[in-house]
N, C-alpha and C positions, 0 to 999 in steps of 0.2 A: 685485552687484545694487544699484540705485540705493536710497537709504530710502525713498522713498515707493513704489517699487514693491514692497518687502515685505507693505505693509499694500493691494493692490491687491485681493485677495481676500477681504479682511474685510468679512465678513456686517454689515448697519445693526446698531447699537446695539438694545437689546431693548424699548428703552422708547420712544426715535421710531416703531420698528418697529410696534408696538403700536399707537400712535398713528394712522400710518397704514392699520392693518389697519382698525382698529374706526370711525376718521373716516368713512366711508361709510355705517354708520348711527346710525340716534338711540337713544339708549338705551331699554329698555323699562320703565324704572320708577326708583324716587330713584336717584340716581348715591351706588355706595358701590365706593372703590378699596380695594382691596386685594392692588394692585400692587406697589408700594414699596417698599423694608423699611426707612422712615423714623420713628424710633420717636415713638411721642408720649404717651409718659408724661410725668408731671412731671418735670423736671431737677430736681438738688438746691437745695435754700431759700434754700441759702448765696450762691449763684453772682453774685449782682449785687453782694451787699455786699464782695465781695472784688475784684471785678472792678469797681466802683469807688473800692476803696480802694488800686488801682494805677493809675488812668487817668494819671498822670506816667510811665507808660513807653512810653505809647505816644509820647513823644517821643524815644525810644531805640533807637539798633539796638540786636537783643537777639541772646544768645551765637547760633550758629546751630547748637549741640550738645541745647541746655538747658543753663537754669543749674544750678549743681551744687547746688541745692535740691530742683526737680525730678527731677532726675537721683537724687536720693538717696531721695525720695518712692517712684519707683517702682521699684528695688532693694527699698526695704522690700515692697512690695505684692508682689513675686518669691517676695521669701522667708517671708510672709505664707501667699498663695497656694498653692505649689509646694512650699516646703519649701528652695529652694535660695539658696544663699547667692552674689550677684553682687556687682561692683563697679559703683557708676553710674557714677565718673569715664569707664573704661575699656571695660565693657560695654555700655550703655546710650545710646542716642541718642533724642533726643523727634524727632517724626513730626510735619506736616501729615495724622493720620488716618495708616491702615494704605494705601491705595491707594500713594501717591508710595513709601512706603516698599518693598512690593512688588515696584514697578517699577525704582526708583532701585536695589536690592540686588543686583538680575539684573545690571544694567547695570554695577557697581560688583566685582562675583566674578567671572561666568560670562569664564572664559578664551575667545580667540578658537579654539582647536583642544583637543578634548582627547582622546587617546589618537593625535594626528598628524591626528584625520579633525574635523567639521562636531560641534560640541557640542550635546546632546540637552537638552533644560527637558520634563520631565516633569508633566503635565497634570491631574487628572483629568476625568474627563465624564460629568457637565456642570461647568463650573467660571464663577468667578468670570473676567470678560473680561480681565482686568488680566494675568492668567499669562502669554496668550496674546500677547497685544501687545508685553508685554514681553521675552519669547522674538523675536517676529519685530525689532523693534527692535536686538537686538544679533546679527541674524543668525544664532540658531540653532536650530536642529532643534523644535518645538512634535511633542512624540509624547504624544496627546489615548489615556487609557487610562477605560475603562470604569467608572463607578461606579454597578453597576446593584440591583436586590433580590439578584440571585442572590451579589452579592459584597458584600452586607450596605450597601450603599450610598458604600463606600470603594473606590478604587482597587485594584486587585491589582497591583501592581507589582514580586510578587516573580515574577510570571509570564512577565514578559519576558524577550526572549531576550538573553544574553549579550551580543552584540554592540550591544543598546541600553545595555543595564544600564555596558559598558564608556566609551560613547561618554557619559552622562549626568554634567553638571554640576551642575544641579540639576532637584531634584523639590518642587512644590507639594502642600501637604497643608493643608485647612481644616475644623476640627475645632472644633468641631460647625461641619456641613457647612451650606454653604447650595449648591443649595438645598433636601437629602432631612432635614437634622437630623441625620443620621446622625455619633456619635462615638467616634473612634479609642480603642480602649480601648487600657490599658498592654501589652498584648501586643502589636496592632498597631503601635506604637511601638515598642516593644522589637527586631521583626523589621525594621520600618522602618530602623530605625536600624542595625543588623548588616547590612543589604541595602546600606547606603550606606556603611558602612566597609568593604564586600567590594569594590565598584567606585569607590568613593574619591568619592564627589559629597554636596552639602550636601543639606540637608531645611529648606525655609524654609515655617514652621507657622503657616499663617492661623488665628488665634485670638481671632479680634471678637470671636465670640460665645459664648464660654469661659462669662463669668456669668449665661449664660440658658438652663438645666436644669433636668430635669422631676425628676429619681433623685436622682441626685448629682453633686459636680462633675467637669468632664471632665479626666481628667490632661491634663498638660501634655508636651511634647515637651522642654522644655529637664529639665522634672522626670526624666522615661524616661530621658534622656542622663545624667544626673547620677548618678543610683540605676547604670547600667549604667558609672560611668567613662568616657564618650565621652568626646573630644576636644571641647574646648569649642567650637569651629571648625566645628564637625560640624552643630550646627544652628542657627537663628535662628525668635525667633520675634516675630510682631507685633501688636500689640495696639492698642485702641483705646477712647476714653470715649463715642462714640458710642453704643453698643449697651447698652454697662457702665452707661452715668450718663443717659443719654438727650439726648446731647451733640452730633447730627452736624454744628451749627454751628460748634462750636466749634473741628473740625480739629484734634484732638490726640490723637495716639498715642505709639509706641514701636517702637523693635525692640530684641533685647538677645540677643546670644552672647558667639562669643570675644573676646578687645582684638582683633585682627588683622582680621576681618570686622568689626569696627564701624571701625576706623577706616583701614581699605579704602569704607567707606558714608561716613562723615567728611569722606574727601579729597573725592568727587565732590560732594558735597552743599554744599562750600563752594564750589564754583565754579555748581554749578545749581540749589541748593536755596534754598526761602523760608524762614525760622528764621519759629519761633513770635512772637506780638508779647509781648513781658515781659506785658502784664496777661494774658493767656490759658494765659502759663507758670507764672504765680500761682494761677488758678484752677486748673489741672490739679494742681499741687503739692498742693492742698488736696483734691481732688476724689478722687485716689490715697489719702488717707488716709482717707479715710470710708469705710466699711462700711454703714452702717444703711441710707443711701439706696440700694444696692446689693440689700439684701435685702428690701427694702420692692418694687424695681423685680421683684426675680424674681416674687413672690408675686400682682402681675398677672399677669403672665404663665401662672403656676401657674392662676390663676382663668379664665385662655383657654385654654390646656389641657383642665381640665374640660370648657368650655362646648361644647367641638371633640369631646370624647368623647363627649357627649350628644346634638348631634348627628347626628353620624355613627354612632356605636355600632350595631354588627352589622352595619356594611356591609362587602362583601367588597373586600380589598385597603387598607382603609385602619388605617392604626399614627400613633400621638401621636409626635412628633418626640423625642428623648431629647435634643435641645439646640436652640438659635434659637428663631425665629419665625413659623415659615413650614410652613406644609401641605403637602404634595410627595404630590398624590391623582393617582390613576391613572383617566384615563380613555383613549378609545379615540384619539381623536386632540387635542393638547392646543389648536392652534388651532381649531381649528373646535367645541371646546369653547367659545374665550374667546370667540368670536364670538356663539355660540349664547346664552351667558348674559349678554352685554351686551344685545342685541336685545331677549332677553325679559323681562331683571330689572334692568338698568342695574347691575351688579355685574361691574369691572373684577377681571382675574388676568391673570398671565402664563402664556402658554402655555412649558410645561418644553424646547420644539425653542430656541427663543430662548436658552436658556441653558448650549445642548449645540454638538457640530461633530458634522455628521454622517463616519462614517471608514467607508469599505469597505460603503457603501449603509446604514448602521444610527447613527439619530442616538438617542441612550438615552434624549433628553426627549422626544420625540414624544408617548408615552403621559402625559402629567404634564401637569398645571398646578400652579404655584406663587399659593399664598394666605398673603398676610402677617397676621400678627394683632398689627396693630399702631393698630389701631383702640379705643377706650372699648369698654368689655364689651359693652352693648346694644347697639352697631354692628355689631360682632364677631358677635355672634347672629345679628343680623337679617341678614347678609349672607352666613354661611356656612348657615342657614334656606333662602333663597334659591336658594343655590348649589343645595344638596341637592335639592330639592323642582325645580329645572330639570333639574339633568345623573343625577341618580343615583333619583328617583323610579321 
């Protein structure tokens, strides 16, 4: 099949999509988005004085791995974090952000045949777009599996039939989920991880939004593997300062497994990948080592939580996210909800179908919209106010 007719069926993007849904009419009242999940917290204090106390490298190609400063930065934040102890020479690669990272690693493992037949990228749904594209991209098999309330918001993927389970190279897992919040506890991981050393395929662990919990923090996949002896090989996970620091300018993440899958990710990257510019590998170097700005960022958060539980409070069907930032409420159809409340209240959302495939007539976001709370607290109020008092009054 040619590459571009891979991607012939792919549904518009969710956010042009949106655009053009709600362009036809004029909003009903102050325009508040809460579409996005573009964080706008304060970044950390630091970020300018460091980042121009390397402006001389932006006259530099920089390593296109990270330099082994960085690299060593976030190994510590690993073993900080997680409890486990990596290598950054060997383990660790810095990221333009988790998206390339995502994509480029499918592109970089995923064999062309495995078990003799058409290789399976296991999905959940609704999922982050990136899985998807990058499955059809290297030509193989996208098997989009259910992550709905009855499955606690995570995939079931030990429920699959053998015959996929055999055919599967890899499975995506994003934990805390965007976009129900929903996080894989250490058991799911656990089983996860034996379901993938039963039919031999990786587990690559979207983990943005890891430092943004309501309880406690979300274990980690490389953590589960570690604690269980896996094969270091077995998972990858990826990370990001965007969510963590409130950084999505900045473009800088990670992935970190075995030597062998990172520098499997390595090889392709030196030939299609953009390396980080040295001042922004300076800044992430530093940015990995701070904590305060970290927990200063959750405790907004923690205070929009609240704000969400009041409210909404006693309304049926709706639960506080246990990670992210994002609402994942139930209503009866999620567009003609977002339509509904832009007309009457000028209050953008994503409708939850936008974020799902529908498989065998049942698309699991239909009933959902997504509300970021990534807005100043009094915005945040007046907008999920709004919400409530149009769709759920």
């Amino acid at each position: 099949m040619a590459f571009t007719e891979r991607f012939s069926n792919l549904p518009e993007y969710a956010f042009p999509r949106l655009r053009r849904r709600l362009g036809a009419h004029a909003a009903g009242g102050p325009v508040i988005d809460m579409t996005i999940g573009e964080p706008r917290h304060p970044m950390p204090a630091f970020v300018g004085e460091v980042l121009a106390a390397h402006l001389d490298g932006f006259g530099k190609y920089p390593p296109n791995d990270g330099t082994p400063e960085l690299l060593d930065a976030i190994a510590r934040w690993i073993g900080r974090r997680y409890g486990v102890s990596v290598d950054g020479a060997s383990q660790v690669m810095a990221l333009n952000g988790t998206r390339e990272g995502l994509f480029n690693a499918l592109v970089a493992t995923c064999p062309e045949a495995k078990n003799g037949k058409r290789p399976v990228v296991l999905v959940p749904n609704p999922f982050y777009q990136v899985y998807a594209v990058a499955a059809l991209a290297i030509g193989a098999e996208p098997v989009f599996v259910p992550a709905t309330a009855e499955t606690g918001f995570l995939p079931d993927y030990e429920s699959l039939p053998a015959e996929i389970l055999d055919r599967t190279a890899v499975a995506y897992l994003c934990s805390p989920a965007n976009p129900q919040g929903s996080v894989a506890g250490r058991d799911y991981w656990e089983r996860l991880i034996r379901l993938a050393e039963k039919h031999d395929f990786r587990i690559f662990a979207d983990e943005c939004y890891s430092e943004i919990w309501r309880n406690a923090p979300p274990p980690g996949a490389l953590e589960v593997a570690s604690s269980l002896g896996a094969d270091p090989e077995r998972v990858a996970i990826f990370h990001s300062l965007s969510k963590r620091s409130n950084l999505p300018g900045l473009r800088s993440g990670f992935v970190a497994s075995g030597p062998q899958t990172i520098a499997r990710i390595r090889l392709l990257r030196s030939y299609a990948g953009a390396p980080l510019p040295l001042p922004i590998q300076r800044v992430s170097e530093r940015v990995w080592d701070d904590e305060a700005h970290v927990t200063r960022n959750r405790a907004l958060y923690s205070e929009k939580y609240r704000i969400a539980g009041e409210v909404f409070g006693g309304m049926q069907g709706f639960q506080l996210p246990e990670g992210g930032f994002f609402l994942w409420l139930p209503v009866e159809d999620g567009e003609a909800a977002a339509v509904k409340l832009w007309r009457e209240t000028g209050v953008r959302v994503l409708p939850g179908a936008y974020l799902a495939r529908e498989v065998d007539g049942f698309n699991p976001g239909k009933g959902y919209i997504r509300v970021a709370l990534v807005a100043p607290q009094d915005e945040t109020r007046q907008g999920l106010t709004r919400l409530r008092d149009c769709l759920f009054a």
